[in-house]
Backbone as a ProteinNet text record, in pm:
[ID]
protein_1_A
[PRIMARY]
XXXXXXXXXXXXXXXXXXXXXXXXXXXXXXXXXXXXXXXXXXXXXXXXXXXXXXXXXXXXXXXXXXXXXXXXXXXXXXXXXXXXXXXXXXXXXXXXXXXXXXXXXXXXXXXXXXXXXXXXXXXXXXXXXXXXXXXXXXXXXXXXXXXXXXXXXXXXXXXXXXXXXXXXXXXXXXXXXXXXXXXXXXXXXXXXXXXXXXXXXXXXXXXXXXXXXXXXXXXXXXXXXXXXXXXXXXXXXXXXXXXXXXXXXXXXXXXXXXXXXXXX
[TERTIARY]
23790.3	23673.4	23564.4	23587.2	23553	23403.7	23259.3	23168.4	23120.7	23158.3	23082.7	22987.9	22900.1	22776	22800.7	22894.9	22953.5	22954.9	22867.7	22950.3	23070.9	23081.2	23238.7	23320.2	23317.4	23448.1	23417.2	23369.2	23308.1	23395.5	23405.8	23445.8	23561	23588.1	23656.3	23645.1	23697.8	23732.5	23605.8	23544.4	23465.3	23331.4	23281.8	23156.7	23206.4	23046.8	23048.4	23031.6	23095.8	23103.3	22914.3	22833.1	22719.6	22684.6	22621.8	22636.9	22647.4	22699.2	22732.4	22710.4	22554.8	22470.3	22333.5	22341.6	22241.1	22343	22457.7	22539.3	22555.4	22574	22567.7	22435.6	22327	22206	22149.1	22199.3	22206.9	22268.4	22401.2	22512.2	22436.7	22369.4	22304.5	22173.1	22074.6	21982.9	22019.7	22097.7	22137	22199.2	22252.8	22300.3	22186.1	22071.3	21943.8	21977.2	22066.5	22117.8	22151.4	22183.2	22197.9	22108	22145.9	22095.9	22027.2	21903.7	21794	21870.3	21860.1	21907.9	21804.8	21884.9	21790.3	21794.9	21727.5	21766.8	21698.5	21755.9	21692.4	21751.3	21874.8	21907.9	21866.6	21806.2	21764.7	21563.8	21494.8	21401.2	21362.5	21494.6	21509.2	21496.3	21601.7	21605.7	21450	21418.4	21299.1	21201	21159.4	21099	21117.6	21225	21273.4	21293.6	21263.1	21272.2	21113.3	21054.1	20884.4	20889.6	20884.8	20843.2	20884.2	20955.2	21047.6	20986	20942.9	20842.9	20706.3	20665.2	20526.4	20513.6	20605.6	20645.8	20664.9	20728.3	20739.4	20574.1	20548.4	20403.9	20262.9	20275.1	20205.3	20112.7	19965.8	19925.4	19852.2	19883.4	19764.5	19678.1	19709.9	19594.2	19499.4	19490.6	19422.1	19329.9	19369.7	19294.3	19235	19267.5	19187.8	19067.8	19103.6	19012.4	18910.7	18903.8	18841.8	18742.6	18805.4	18766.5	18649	18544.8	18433.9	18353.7	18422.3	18364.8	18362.9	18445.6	18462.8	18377.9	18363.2	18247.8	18110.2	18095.1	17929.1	17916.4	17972.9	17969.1	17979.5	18095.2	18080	17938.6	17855.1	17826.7	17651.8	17647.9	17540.6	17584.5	17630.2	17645.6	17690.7	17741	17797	17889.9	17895.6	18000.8	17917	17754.8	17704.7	17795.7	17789.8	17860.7	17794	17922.9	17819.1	17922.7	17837.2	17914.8	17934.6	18066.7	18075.4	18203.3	18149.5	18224	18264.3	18388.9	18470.3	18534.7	18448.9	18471.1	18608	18649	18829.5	18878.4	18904.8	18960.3	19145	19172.6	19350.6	19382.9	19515.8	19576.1	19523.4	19468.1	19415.6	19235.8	19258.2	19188.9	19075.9	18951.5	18911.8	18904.6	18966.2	19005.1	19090.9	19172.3	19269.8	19298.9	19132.5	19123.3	19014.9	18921.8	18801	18843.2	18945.2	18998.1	18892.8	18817.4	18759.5	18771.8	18706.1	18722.4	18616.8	18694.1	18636	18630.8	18536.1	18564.4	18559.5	18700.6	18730.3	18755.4	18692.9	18671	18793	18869.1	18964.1	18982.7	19022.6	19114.7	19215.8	19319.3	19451.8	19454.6	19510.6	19604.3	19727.3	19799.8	19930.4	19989.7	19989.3	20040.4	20062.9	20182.7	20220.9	20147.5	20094	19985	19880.1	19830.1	19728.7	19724.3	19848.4	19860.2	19938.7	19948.5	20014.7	19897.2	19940.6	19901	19827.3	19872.3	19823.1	19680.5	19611.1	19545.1	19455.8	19328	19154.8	19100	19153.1	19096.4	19058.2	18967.3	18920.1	18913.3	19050.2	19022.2	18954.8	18856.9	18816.3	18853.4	18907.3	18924.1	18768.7	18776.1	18646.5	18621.8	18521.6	18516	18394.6	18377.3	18277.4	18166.8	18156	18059.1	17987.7	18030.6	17996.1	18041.3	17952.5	18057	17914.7	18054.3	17982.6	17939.1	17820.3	17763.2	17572.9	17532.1	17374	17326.6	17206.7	17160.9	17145.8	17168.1	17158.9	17248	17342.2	17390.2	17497.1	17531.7	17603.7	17533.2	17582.4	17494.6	17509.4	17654.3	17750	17804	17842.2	17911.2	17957	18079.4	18176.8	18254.5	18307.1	18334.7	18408.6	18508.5	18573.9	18643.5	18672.4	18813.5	18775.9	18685.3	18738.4	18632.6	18489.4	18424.6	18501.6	18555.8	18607.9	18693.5	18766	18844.6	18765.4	18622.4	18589.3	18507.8	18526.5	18449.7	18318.5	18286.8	18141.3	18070.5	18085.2	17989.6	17923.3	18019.9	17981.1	17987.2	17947.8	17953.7	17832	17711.3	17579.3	17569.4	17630	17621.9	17711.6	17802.2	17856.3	17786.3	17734.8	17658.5	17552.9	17476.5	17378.8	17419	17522.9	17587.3	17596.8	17650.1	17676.8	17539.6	17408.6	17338.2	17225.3	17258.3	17187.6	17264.5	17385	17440.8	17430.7	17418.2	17410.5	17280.7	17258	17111.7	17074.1	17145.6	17124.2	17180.1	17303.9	17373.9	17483	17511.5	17607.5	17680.4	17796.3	17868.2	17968	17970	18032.3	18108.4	18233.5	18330.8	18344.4	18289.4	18313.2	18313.8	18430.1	18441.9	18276	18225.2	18047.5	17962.9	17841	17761.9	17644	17611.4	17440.9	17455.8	17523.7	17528.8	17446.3	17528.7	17483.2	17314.1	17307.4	17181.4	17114.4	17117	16969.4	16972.5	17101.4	17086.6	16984.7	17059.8	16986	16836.8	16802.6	16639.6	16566.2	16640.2	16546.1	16630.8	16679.8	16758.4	16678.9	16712.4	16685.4	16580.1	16496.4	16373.2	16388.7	16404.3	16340.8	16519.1	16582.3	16724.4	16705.5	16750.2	16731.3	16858.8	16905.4	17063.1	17086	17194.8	17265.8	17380.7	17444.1	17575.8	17617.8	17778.2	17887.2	18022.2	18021.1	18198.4	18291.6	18388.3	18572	18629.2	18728.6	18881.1	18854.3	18918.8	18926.5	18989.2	18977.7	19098	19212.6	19212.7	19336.5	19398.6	19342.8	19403.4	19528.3	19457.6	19544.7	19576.3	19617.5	19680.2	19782.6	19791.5	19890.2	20005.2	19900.2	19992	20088.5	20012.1	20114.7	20218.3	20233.3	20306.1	20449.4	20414.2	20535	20535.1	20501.4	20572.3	20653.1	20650.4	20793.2	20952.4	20926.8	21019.9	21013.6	20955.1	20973.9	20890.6	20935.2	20873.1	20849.8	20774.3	20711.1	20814.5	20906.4	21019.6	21091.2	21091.6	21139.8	21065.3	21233.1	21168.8	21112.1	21082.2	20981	20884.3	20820	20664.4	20537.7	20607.5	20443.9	20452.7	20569.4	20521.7	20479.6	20510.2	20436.8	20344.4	20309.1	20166.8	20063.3	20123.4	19966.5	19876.8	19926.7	19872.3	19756	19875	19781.4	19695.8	19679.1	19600.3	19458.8	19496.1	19407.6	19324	19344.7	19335.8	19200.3	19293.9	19173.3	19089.5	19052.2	18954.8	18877.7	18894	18790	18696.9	18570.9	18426.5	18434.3	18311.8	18315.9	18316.7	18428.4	18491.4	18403.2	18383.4	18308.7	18332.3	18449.2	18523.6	18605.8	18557	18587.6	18664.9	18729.7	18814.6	18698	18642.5	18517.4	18367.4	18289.5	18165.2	18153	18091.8	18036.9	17924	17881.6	17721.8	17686.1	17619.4	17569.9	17378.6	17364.4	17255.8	17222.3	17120.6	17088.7	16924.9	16921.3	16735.7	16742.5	16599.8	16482.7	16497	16477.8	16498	16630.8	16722.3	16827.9	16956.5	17045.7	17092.7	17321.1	17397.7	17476.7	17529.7	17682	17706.6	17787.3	17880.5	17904.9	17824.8	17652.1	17637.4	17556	17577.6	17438.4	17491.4	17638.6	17680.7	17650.7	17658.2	17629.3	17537.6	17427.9	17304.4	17290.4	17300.2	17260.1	17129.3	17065.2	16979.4	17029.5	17055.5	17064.8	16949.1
6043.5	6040.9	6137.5	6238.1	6313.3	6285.8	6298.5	6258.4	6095.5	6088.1	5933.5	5982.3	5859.6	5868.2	5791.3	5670.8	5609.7	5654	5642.9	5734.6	5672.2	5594.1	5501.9	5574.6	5552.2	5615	5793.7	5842.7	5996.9	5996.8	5931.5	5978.2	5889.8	5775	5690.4	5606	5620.5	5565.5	5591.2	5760.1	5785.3	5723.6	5695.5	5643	5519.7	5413.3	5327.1	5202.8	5089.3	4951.5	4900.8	4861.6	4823.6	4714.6	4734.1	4632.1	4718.6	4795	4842.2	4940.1	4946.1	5010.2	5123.3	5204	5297.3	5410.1	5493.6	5546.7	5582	5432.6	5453.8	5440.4	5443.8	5442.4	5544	5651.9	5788.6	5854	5828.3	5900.1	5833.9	5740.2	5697.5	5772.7	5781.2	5881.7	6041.4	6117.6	6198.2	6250.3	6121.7	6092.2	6085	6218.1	6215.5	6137.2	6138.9	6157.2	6005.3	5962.7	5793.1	5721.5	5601.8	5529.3	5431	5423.7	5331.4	5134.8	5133.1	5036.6	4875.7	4787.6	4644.9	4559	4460.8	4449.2	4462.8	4423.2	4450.5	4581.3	4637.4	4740.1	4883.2	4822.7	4930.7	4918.2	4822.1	4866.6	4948.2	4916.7	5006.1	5147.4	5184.2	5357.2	5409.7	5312.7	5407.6	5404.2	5246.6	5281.9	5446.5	5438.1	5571.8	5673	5682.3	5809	5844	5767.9	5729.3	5796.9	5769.1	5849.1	5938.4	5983	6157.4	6232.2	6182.1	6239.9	6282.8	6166.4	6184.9	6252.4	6238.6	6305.8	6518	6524.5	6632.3	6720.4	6568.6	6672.8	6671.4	6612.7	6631.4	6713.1	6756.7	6892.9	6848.5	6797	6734.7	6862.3	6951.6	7049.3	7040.1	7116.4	7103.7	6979.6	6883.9	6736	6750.8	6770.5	6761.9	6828.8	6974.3	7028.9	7016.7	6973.6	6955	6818.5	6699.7	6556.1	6581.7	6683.2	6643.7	6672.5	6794.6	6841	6751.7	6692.3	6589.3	6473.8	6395.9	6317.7	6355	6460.9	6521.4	6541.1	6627.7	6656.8	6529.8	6424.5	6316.7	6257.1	6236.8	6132.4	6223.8	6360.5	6438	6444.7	6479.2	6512.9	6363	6230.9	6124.2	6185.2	6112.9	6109.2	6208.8	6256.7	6303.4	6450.1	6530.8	6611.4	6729.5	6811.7	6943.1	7056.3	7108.4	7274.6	7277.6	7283.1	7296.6	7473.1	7544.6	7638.2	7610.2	7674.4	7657.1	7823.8	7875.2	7994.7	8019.8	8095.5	8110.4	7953.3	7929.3	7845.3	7813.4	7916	7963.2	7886.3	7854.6	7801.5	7683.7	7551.5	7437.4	7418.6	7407.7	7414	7271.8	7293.3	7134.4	7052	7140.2	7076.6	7000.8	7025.4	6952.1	6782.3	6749.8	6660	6600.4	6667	6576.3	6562.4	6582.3	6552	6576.2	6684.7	6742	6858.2	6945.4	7084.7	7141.1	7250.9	7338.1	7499.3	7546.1	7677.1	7760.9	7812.4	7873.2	8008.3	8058.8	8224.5	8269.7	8347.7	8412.8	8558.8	8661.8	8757.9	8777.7	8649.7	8651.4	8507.5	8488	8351.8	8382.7	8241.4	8258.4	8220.2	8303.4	8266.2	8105.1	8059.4	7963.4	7850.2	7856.4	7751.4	7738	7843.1	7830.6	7763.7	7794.6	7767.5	7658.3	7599	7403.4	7340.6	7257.1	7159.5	7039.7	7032.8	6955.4	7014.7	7130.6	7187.8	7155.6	7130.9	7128.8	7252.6	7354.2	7484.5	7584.8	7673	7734.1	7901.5	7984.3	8060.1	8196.4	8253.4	8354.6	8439.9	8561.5	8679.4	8765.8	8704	8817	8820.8	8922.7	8895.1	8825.8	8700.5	8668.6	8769.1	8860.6	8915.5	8996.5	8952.3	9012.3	8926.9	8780.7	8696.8	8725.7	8696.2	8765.8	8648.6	8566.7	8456.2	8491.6	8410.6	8422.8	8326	8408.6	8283	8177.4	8014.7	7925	7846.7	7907.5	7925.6	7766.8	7730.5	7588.4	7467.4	7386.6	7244.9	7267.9	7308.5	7285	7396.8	7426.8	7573.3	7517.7	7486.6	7521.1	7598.5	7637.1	7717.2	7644.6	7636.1	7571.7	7684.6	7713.1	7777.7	7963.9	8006	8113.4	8209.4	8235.4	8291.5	8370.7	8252.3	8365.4	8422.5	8468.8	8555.9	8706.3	8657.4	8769.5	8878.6	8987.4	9083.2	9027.8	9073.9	9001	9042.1	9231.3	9304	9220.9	9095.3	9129.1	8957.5	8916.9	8716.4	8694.7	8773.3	8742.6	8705.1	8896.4	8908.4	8812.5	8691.1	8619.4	8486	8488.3	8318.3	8393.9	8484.4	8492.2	8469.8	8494.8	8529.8	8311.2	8314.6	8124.3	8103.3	8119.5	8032.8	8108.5	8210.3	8267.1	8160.6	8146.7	8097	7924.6	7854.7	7733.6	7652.7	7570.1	7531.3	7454.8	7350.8	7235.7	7139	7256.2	7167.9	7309.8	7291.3	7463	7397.7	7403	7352.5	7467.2	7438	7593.6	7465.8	7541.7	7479.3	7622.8	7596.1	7740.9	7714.2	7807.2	7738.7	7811.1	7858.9	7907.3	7965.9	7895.6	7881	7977.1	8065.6	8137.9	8207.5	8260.1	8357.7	8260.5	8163.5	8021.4	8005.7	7937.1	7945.8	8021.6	8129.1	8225.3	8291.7	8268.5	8323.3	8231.6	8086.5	7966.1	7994.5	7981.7	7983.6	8097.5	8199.5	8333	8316.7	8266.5	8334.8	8215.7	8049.3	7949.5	7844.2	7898.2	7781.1	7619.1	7649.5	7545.8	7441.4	7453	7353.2	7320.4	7174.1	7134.7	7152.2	7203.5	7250.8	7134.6	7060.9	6974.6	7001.7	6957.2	7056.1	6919.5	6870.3	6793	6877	6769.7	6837.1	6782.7	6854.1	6773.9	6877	6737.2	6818.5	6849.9	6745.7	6788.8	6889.5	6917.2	7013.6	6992.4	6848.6	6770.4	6750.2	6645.9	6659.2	6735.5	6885.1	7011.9	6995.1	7041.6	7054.9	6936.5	6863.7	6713	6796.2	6746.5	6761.9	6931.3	7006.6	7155.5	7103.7	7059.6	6990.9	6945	6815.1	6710.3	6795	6887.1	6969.9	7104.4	7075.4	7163.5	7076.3	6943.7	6888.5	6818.4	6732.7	6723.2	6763.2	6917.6	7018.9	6966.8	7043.1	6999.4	6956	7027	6958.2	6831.9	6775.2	6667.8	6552	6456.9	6352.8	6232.5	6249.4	6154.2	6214.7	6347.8	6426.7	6310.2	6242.2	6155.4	6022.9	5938.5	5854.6	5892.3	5975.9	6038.5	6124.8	6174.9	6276.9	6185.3	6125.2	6074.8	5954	5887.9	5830	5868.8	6011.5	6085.2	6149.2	6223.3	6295.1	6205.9	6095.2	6016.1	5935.3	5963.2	5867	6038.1	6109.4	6254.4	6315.9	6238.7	6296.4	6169.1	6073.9	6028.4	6066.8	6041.6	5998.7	6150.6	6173.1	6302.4	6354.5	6437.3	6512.5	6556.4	6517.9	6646.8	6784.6	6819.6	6952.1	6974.3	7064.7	7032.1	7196.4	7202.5	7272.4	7344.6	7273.1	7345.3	7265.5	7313.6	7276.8	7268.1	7151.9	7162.6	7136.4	7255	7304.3	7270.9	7187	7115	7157.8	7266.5	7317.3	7211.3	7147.5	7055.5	7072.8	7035.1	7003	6919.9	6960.9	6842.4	6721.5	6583.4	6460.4	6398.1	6502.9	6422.8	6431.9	6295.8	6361.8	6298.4	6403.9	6355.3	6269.4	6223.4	6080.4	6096.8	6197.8	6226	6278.8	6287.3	6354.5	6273.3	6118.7	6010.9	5948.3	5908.2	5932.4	6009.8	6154.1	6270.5	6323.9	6282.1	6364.4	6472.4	6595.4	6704.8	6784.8	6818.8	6923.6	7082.2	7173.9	7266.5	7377.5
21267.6	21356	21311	21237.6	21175.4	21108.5	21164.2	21072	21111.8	21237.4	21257	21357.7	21379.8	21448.4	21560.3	21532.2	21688.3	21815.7	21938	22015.1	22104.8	22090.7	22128.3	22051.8	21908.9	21840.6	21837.6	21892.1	21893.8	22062.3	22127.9	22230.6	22347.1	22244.7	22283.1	22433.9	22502.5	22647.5	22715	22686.8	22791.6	22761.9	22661.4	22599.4	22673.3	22738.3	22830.4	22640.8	22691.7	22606.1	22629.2	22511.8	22525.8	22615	22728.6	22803.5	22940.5	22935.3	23083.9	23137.9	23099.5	23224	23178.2	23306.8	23208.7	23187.4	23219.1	23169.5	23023	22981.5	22832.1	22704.9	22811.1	22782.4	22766	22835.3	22847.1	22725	22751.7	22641.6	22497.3	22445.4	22331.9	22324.7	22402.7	22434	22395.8	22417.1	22406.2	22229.4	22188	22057.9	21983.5	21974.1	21840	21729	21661.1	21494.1	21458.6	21589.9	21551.9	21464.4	21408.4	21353.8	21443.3	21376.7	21449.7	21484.8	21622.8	21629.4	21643.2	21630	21647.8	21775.2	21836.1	21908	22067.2	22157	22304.9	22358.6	22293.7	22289.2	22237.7	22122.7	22005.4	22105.5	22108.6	22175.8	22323.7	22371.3	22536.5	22483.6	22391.8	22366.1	22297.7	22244.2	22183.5	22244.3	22353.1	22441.2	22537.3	22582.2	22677.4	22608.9	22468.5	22388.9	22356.1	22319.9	22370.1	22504.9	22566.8	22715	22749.3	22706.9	22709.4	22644.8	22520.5	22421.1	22512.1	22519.9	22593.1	22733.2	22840.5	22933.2	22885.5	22803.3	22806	22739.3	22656.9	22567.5	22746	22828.7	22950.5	22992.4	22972.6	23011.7	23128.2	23222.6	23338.2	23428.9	23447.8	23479.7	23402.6	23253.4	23169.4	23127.4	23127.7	23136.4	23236.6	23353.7	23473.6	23445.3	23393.7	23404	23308.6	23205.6	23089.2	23083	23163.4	23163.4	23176.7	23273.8	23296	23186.3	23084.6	22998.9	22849.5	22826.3	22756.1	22784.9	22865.4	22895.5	22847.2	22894.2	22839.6	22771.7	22653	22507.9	22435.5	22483.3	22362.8	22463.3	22602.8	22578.4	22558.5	22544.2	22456.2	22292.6	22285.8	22102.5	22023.1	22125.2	22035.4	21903.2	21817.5	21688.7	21568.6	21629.8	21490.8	21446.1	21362.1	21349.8	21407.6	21488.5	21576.5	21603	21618.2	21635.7	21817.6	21813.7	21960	21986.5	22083.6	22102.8	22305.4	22285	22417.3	22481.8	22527.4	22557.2	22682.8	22649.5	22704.9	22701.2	22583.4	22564.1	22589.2	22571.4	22547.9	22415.9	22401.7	22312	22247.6	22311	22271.6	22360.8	22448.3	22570.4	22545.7	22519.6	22526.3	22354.5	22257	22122.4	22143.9	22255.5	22250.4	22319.4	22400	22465.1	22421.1	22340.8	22219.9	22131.1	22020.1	21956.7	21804.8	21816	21723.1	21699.5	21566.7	21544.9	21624.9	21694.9	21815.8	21771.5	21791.3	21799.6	21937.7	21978.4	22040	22080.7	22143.7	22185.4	22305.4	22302.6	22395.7	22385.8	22489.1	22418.9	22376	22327.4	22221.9	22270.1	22150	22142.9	22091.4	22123.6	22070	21947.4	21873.8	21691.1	21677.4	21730.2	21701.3	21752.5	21856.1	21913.6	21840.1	21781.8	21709.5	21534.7	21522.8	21390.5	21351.7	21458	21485.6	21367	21268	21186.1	21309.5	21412.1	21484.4	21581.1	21552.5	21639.4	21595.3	21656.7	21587.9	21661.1	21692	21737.9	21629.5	21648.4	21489.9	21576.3	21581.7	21682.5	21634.8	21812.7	21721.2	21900.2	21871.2	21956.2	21982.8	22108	22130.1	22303.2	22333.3	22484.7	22482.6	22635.1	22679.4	22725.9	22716.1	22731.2	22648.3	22526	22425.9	22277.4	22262.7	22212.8	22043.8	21962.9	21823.6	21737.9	21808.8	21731.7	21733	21650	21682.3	21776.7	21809.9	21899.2	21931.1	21953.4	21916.6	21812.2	21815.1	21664.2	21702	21829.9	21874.6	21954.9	21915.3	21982.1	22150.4	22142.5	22262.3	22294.4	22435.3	22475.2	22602.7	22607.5	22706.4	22807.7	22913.5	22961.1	23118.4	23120.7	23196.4	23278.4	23425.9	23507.1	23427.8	23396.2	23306	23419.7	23478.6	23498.2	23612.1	23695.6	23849.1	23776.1	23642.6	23619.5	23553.2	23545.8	23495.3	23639.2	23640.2	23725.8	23763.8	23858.3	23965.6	23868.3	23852.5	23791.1	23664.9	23586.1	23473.5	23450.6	23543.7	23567.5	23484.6	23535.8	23508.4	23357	23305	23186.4	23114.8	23083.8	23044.7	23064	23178.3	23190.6	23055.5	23090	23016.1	22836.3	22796.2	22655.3	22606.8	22689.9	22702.6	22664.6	22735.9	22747.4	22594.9	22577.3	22462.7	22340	22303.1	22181.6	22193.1	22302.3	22315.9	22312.8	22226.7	22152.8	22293.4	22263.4	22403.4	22491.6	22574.9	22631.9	22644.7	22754.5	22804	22968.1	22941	23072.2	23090.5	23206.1	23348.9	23425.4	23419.5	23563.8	23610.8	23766.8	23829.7	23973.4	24092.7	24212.6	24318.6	24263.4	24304.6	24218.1	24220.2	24122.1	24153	24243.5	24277.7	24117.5	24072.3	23944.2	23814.2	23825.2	23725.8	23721.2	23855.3	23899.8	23851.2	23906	23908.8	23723.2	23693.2	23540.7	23446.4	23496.7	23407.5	23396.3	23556.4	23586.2	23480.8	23485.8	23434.4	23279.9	23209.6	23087.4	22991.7	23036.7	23010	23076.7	23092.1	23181.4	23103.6	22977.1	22871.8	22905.4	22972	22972.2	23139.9	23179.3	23309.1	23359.9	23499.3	23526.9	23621.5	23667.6	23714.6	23739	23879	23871	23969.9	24033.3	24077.9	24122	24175.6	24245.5	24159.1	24127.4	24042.4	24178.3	24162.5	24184.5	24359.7	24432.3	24562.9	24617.2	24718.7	24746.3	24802.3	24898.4	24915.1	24808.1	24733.7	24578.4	24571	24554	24471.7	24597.7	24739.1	24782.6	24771.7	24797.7	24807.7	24657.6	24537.3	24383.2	24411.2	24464.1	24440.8	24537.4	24696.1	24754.4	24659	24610.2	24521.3	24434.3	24359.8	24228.8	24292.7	24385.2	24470	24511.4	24471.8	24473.6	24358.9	24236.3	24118.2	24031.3	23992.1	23901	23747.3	23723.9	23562.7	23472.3	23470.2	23355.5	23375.8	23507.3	23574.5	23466.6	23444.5	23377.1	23430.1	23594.3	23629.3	23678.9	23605.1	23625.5	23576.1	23526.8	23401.7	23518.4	23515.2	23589.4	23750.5	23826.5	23955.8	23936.6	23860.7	23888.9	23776.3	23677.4	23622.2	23689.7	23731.6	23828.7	23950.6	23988.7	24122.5	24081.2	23922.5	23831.5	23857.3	23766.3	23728.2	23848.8	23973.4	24062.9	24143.8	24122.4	24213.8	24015.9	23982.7	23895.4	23920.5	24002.2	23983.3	24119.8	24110.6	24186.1	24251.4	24350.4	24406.8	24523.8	24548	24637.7	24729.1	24871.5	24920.8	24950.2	24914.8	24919.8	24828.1	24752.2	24561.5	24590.4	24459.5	24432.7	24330.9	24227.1	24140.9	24158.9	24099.3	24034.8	23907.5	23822.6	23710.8	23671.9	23605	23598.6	23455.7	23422.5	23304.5	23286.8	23186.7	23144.5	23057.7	23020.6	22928.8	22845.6	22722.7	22697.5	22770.1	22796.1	22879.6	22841.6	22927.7	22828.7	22832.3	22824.9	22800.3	22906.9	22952.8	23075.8	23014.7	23026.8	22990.8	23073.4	22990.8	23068.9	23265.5	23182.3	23350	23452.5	23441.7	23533.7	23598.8	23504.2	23557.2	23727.7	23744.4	23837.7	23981.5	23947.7	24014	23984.8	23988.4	24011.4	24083.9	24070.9	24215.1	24146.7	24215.9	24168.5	24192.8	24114.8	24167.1	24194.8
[MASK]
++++++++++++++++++++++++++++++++++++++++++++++++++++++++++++++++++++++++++++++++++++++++++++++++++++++++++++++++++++++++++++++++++++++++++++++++++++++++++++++++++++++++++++++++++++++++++++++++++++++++++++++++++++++++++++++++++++++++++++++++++++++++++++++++++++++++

């Protein structure tokens, strides 16, 4: 028995006969090393090895939070080639949902996240309030969930740093905006500001709810929360969890915000 891949003859009696059930659909699942099978059999496992896969790679906060920002950049910058920066980005943050090279600003990342063959992040350590580019120096400037973590004292001075390095087009997810505002007006006259609701607050309340009874590692997290994900990112909330504040040149209006028009 010594050196087989069988799991019938690996375990005799207790391994279930093909045919009888999900039991042994499982115990084959479990069996990595097997040989690729043919068949209505051989397509069930890789289907369900497919979705285990994809289930576990899952980042649905992050999507959430990023979707609005992704919309605008591709439907401002299109496919031409552009310098886009994503300030507190973390590990992937919106490289990881445009599916282009990003340059990303944090105070640390994590070695190995960063240095994934699979990453389009180009990382650079620095603080938002003191970010070490020239003026103008990006098409695009991002900034998603990161401002309420920085000090009141020093909000201003960070919108202001954003809107100095960003040529034409600077987006803020932030849960209150007067700082945004009044920075834009006086820092940037020459960009028109537009701002929308994401992310209800039922929403998040409901989703934190069910992830107290099937938590993130649960292998039915993808088929129950992407659905509910995808279902509260859409249209707009009247009681939002954030705002997103889209600085733009004159002239031009991105795609998610044709929807949501607000003036701020």
């Amino acid at each position: 028995m010594k050196g087989t891949r069988n799991p019938r003859e690996r375990f005799g009696t207790i391994a279930s006969p093909r045919g009888s059930g999900m039991p042994g659909i499982v115990r084959d699942i479990l069996n990595w090393n097997a040989p690729e099978e043919k068949g209505i059999h051989g397509r069930i496992l890789r289907a369900i090895r497919s979705y285990l896969r994809w289930n576990r790679q899952l980042r649905l906060d992050p999507w959430m939070r990023y979707s609005p920002a992704v919309s605008t950049v591709q439907g401002h910058l299109g496919h031409r080639a552009a310098l886009v920066l994503d300030v507190g980005s973390g590990p992937q943050g919106l490289a990881r949902f445009l599916r282009r090279t990003i340059v990303g600003v944090d105070v640390g990342f994590a070695d190995d996240a960063v240095l994934s063959p699979e990453s389009f992040l180009l990382p650079v350590r620095a603080s938002a309030t003191d970010l070490p580019f020239r003026d103008r120096s990006f098409d695009a400037v991002v900034s998603m969930d990161m401002l309420e973590h920085i000090p009141r004292s020093d909000r201003s001075r960070v919108v202001s740093e954003l809107l100095r390095v960003g040529r034409s087009l600077v987006v803020l997810g932030f849960p209150f905006g007067k700082e945004i505002v009044a920075t834009v007006k006086r820092e940037r006259p020459d960009l028109t500001l537009s701002w929308f609701s994401q992310e209800g607050l039922r929403g998040l309340k409901l989703r934190w709810k069910l992830q107290m009874l099937v938590p993130r590692d649960s292998r039915i997290y993808g088929l129950l929360f992407v659905p509910l994900y995808w279902l509260h990112a859409r249209g707009t909330p009247r009681h939002a969890y954030r705002r997103v504040y889209v600085a733009q040149a004159n002239g031009v209006q991105p795609v998610s915000t044709q929807r949501y028009p607000r003036s701020a």
